[in-house]
C-alpha positions as CSV (number, residue, x, y, z in Angstrom):
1,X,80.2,70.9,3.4
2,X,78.9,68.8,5.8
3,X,76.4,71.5,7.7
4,X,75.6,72.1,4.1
5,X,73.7,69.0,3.3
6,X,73.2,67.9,7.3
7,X,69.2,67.7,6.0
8,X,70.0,64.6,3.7
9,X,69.3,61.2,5.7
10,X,72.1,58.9,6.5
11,X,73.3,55.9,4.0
12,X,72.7,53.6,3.9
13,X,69.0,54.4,4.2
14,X,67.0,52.6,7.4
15,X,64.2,51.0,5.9
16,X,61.2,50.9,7.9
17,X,58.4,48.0,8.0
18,X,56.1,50.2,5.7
19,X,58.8,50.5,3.0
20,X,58.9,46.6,3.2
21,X,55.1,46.0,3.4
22,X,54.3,48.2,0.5
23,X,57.2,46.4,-1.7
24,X,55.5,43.2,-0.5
25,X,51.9,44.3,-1.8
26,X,53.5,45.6,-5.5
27,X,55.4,41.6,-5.6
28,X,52.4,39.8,-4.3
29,X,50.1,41.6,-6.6
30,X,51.9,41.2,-9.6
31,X,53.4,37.6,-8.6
32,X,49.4,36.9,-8.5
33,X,48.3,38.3,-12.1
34,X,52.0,36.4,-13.3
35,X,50.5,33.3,-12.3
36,X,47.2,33.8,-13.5
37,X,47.9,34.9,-16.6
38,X,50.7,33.0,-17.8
39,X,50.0,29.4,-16.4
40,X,46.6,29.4,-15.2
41,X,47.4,29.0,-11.4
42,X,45.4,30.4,-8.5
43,X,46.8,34.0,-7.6
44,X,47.3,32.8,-4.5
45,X,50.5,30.3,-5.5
46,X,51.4,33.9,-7.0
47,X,51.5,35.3,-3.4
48,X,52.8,32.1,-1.7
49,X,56.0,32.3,-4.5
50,X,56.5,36.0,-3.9
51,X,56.7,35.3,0.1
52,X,58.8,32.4,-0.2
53,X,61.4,34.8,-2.0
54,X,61.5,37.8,0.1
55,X,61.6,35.3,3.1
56,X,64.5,34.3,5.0
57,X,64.8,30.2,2.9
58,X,66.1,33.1,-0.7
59,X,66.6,36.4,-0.5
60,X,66.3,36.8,3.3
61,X,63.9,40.5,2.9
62,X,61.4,39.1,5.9
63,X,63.3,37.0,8.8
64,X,60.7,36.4,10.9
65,X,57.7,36.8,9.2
66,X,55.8,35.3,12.5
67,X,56.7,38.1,14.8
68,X,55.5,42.1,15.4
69,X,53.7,43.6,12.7
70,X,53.5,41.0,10.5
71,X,52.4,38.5,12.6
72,X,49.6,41.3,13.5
73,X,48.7,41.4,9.9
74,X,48.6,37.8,9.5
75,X,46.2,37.3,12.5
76,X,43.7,40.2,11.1
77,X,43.9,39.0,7.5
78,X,43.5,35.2,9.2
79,X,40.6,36.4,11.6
80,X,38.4,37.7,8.7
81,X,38.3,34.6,6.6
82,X,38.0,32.0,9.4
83,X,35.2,34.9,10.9
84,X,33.7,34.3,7.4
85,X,34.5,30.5,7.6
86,X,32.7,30.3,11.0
87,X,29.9,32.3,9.6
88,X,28.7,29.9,7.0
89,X,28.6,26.8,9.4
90,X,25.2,26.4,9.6
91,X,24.3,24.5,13.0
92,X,20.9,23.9,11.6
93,X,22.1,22.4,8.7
94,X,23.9,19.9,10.7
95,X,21.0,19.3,12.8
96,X,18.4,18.5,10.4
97,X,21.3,15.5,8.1
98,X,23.3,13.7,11.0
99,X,25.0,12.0,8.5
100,X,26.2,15.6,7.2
101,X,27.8,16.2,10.8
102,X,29.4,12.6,10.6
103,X,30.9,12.8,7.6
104,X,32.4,16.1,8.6
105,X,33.4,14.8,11.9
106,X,34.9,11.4,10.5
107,X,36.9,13.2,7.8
108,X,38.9,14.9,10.4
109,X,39.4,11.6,12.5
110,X,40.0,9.9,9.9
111,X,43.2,12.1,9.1
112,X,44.1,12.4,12.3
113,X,44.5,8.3,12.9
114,X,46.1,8.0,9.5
115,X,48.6,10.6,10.4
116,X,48.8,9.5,13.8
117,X,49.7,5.9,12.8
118,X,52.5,6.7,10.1
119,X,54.2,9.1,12.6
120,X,53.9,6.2,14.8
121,X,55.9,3.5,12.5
122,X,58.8,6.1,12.0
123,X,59.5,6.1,15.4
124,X,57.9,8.9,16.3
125,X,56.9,9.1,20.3
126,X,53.0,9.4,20.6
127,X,52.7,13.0,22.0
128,X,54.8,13.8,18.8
129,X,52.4,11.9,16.5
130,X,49.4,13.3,18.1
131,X,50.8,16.8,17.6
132,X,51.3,16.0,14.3
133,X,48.0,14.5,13.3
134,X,46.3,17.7,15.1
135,X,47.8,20.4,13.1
136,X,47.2,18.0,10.0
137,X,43.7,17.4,10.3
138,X,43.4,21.5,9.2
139,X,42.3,22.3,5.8
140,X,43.6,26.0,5.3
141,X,40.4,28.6,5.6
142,X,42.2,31.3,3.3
143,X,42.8,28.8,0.8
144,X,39.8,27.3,0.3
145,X,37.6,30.0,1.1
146,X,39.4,32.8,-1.1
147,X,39.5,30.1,-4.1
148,X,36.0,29.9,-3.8
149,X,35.8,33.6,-4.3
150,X,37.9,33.9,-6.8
151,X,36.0,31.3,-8.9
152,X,32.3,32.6,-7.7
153,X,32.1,28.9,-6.7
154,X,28.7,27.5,-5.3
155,X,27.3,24.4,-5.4
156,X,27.2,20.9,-3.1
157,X,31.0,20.6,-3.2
158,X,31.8,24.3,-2.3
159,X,29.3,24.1,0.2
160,X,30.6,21.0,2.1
161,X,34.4,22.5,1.7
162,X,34.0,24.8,3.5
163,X,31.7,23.6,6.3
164,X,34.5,20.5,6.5
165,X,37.0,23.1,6.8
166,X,35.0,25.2,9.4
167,X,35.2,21.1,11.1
168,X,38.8,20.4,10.5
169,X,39.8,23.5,11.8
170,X,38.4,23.2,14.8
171,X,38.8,20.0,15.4
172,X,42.5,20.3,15.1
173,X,42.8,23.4,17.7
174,X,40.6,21.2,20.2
175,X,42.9,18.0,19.4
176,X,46.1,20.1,20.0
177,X,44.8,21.9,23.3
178,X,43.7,18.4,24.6
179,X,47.5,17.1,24.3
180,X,48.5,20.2,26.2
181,X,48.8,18.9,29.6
182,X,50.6,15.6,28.6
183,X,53.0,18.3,27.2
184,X,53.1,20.4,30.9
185,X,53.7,17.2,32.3
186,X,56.2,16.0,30.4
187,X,57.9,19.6,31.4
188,X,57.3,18.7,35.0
189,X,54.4,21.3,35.4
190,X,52.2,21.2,38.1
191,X,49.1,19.3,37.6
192,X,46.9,22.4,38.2
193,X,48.8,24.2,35.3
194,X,48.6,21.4,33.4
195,X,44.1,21.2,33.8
196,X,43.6,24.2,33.8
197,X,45.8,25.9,30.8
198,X,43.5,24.3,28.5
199,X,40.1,25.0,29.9
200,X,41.5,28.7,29.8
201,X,42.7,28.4,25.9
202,X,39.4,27.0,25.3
203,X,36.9,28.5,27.6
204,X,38.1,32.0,26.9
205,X,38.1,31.9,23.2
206,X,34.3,30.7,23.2
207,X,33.6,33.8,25.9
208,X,35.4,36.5,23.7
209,X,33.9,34.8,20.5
210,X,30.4,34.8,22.4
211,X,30.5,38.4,23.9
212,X,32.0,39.3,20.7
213,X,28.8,37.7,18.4
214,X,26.6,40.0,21.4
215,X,28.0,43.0,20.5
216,X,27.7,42.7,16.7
217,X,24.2,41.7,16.8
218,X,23.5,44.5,19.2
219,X,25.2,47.3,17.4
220,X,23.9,46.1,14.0
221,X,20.5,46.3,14.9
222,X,20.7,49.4,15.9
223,X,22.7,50.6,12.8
224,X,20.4,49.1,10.5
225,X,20.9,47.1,7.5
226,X,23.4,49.4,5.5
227,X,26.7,47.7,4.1
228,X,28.9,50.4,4.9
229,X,28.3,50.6,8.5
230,X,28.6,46.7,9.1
231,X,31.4,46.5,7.2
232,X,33.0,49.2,9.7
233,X,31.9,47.3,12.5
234,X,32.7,43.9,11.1
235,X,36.3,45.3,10.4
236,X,36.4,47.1,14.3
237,X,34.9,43.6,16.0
238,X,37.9,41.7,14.3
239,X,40.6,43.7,14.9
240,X,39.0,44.2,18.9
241,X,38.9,40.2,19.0
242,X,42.5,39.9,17.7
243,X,43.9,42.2,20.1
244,X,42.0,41.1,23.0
245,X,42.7,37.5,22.3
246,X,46.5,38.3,22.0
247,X,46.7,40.3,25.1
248,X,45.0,37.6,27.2
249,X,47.4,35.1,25.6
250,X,44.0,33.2,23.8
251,X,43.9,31.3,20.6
252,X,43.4,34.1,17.6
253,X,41.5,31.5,15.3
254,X,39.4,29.8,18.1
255,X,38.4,33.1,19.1
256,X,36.7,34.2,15.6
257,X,35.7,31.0,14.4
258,X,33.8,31.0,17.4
259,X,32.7,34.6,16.6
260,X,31.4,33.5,13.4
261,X,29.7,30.6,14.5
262,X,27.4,32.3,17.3
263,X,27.1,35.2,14.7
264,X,25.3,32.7,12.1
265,X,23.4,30.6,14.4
266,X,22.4,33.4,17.3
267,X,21.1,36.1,14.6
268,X,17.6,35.5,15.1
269,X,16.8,39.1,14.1
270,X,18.9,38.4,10.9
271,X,20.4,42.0,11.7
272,X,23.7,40.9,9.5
273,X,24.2,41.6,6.0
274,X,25.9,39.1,3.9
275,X,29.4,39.2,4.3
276,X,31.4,41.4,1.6
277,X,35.1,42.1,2.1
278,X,36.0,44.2,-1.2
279,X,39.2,45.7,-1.7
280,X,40.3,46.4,2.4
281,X,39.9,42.4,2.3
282,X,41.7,41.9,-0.7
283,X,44.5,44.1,0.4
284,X,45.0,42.2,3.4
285,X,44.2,38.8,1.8
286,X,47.5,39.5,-0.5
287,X,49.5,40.3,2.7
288,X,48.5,37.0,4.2
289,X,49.9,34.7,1.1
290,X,52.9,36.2,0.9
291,X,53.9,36.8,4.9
292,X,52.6,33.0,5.0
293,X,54.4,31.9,2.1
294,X,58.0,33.9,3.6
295,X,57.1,31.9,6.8
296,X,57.1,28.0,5.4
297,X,59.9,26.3,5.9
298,X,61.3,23.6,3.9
299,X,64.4,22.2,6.0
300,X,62.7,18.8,6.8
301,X,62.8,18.0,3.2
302,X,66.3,17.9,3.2
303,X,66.6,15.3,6.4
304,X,62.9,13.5,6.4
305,X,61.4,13.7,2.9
306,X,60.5,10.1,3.2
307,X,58.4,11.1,5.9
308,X,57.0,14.6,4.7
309,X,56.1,12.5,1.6
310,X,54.3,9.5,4.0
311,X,52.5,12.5,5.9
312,X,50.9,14.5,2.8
313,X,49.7,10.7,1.5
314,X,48.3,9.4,4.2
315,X,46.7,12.9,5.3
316,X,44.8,13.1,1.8
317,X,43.9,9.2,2.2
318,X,42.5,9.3,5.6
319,X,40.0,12.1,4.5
320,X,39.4,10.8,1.7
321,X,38.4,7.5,3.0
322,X,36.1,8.6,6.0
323,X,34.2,11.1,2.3
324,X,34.2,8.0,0.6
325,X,32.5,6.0,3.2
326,X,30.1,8.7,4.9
327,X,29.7,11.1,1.8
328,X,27.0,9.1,0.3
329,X,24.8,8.6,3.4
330,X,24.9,12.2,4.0
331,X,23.6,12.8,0.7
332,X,27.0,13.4,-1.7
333,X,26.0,12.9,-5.1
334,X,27.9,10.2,-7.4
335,X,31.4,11.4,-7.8
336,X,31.9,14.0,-5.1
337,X,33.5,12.3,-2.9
338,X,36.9,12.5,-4.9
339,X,36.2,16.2,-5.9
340,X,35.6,17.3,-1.7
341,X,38.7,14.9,-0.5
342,X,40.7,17.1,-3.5
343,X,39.4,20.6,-2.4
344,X,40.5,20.2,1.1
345,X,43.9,19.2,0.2
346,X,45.4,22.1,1.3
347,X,47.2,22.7,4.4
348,X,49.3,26.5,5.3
349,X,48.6,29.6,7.1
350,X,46.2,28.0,9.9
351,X,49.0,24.9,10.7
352,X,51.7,27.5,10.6
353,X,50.1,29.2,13.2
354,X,49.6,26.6,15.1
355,X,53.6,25.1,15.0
356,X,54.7,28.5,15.8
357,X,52.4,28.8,19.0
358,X,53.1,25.4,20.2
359,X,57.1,26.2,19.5
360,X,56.6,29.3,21.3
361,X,55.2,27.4,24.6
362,X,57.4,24.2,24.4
363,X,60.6,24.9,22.2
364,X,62.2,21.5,22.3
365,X,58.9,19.9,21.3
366,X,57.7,23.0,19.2
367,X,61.1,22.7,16.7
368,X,60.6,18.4,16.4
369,X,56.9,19.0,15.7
370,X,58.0,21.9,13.1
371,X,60.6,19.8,11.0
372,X,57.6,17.6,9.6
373,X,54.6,19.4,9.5
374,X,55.8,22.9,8.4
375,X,57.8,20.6,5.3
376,X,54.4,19.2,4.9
377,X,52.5,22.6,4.8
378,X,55.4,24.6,2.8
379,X,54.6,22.0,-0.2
380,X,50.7,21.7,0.5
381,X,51.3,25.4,0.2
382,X,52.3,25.6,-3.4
383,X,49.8,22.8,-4.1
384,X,46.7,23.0,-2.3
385,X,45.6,26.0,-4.3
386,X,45.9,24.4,-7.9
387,X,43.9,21.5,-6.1
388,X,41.0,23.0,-4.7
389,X,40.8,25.0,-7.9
390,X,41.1,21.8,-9.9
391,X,38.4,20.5,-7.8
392,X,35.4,23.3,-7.5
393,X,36.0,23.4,-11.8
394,X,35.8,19.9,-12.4
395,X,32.5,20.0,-10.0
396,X,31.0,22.4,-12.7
397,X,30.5,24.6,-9.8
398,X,32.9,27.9,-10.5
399,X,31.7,30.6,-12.3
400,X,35.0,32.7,-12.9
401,X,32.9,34.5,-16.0
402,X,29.9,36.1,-13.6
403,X,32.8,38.6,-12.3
404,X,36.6,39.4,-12.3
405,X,38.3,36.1,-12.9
């Protein structure tokens, strides 16, 4: 009986990371349209819910959501929206208001000290509170940018959203690869590892994004201007610079932002077509919220909500207060400043990554550094969305009814 049926697979059945992906895009899709429908929310809370259960805090489905394929996913979904982040910063923009590039600037430092300085009256040593303040000072791309897509937002305080997040972002991954030789040296590196680590981290991530921005404009020009070709080669550029940047051990983010950037600002030709995504982005956009959402961790609750609390307050005040003060002089109308310091509340997939790549370099520090600010991020998570949707409405500047809501 046995050589009868020997074609049948084993039981119970092996299920592969395809089976588990696929599940993942039905709950995340439907999770999305639950929350949109029902209550109103952004689909990404949808996503973020539907990761959190299949992750390894509930039902356990995705253990390490961070690691092999998934964390390959992540970094593609990731690299398109902060490509498309870095692509809207408009260096001449800056250039031509001062005040614009202050305002963007201060906002970040402003958070940064204000994190800086609570960590520092909880006892917290000052590496550990500059760690923490880095990752903070990020506003999450995917958030901010896919809400504005979702709402067809446009308008001063969409604008500025997104060219503070462009900021924050990197901001936070300079701040965070400056502290990395007190961190060698507190491992008892040597001082040459400790110097030049950074400048590598740094330096190379600019090259790749640079040599990267030379290709694209190259190959474009000679493609011409038709969607579907630079949409393929957007899509192939992305996926080279993530696997480049993760074999040579670079930063994933740095690396396209920076691609972005130099794609915006070095186009003289204007060979690129505005950016469209459509339904691969989408699909991979989905995949993002809810690996991201199954990767937040909410342990530090449990044994430092005073502090998680203390660091989502004073990270909201400190940009807020550097908007308030600069906003006007770089030309924020009356009332924005409240709306912007609201729309970059959130906090997720970008300081995720960065916790889990710090962790991965110096565990001890990596796991004290994770029990605050991935708290932080897990709630900011669930929040942020509502917030910067709250915020782009109430600036009169989403159009939900141009296109699909």
């Amino acid at each position: 009986m046995q050589e009868l049926w020997w074609f049948l697979p084993g039981w119970p059945l092996v299920i592969g990371q395809f089976v588990v992906f696929g599940a993942l895009l039905i709950g995340g899709l439907l999770g999305g349209e639950i929350a949109q429908r029902l209550a109103g929310l952004p689909r990404i809370t949808g996503y973020v819910v539907v990761g959190i259960l299949a992750g390894p805090e509930v039902l356990g489905l995705l253990r390490t959501p961070l690691s092999g394929e998934a964390r390959a996913l992540i970094d593609l979904a990731l690299g398109l929206v902060v490509f498309e982040l870095g692509h809207r910063l408009d260096v001449e923009w800056l250039r031509k208001n001062p005040w614009l590039a202050l305002a963007a600037v201060g906002e970040s430092v402003g958070a940064f000290f204000a994190i800086y300085g609570a960590m520092l009256y909880f006892g917290y040593s000052p590496l550990l509170a500059s760690g923490a303040a880095a990752v903070g000072t990020a506003t999450s791309p995917a958030v901010v940018m896919l809400i504005a897509h979702e709402l067809r937002a446009s308008g001063q305080i969409t604008e500025r959203a997104i060219l503070f997040t462009a900021v924050n972002c990197a901001f936070a991954f300079v701040a965070l690869t400056l502290l990395l030789p007190f961190l060698h040296l507190e491992q008892e590196a040597d001082l040459r590892t400790a110097l030049l680590h950074p400048i590598y981290l740094l330096g190379g991530a600019l090259l790749l994004g640079f040599l990267a921005c030379q290709l694209m404009l190259t190959l474009a020009g000679w493609l011409g201007k038709r969607e579907d070709r630079q949409f393929i080669l957007l899509i192939a550029l992305v996926v080279l610079v993530v696997g480049l940047a993760r074999a040579a051990g670079l930063t994933v983010v740095v690396a396209l932002l920076a691609f972005g950037v130099f794609a915006r600002n070095l186009d003289y030709d204007h060979a690129l077509l505005p950016l469209r995504f459509g339904y691969a982005g989408q699909l991979l956009f989905v995949l993002l919220f809810v690996l991201t959402g199954a990767s937040l961790e909410f342990y530090g609750l449990q044994t430092a909500w005073v502090v998680v609390a203390v660091y989502v307050l004073v990270r909201f005040l400190g940009k807020a207060f550097a908007i308030l003060v600069l906003g006007r002089l770089s030309g924020l109308r009356a009332g924005g400043a409240g709306l912007l310091s609201v729309a970059l509340v959130p906090m997720s997939g970008v300081a995720v990554i960065m916790v889990h790549d710090t962790e991965a370099l110096f565990p001890a520090f990596g796991a004290e550094l994770a029990a605050v600010v991935l708290s932080a991020a897990a709630l900011l998570e669930l929040v942020g969305p509502l917030a910067t949707q709250l915020a782009l409405r109430h600036a009169g500047e989403a159009h939900p009814e141009d296109g699909a809501g």
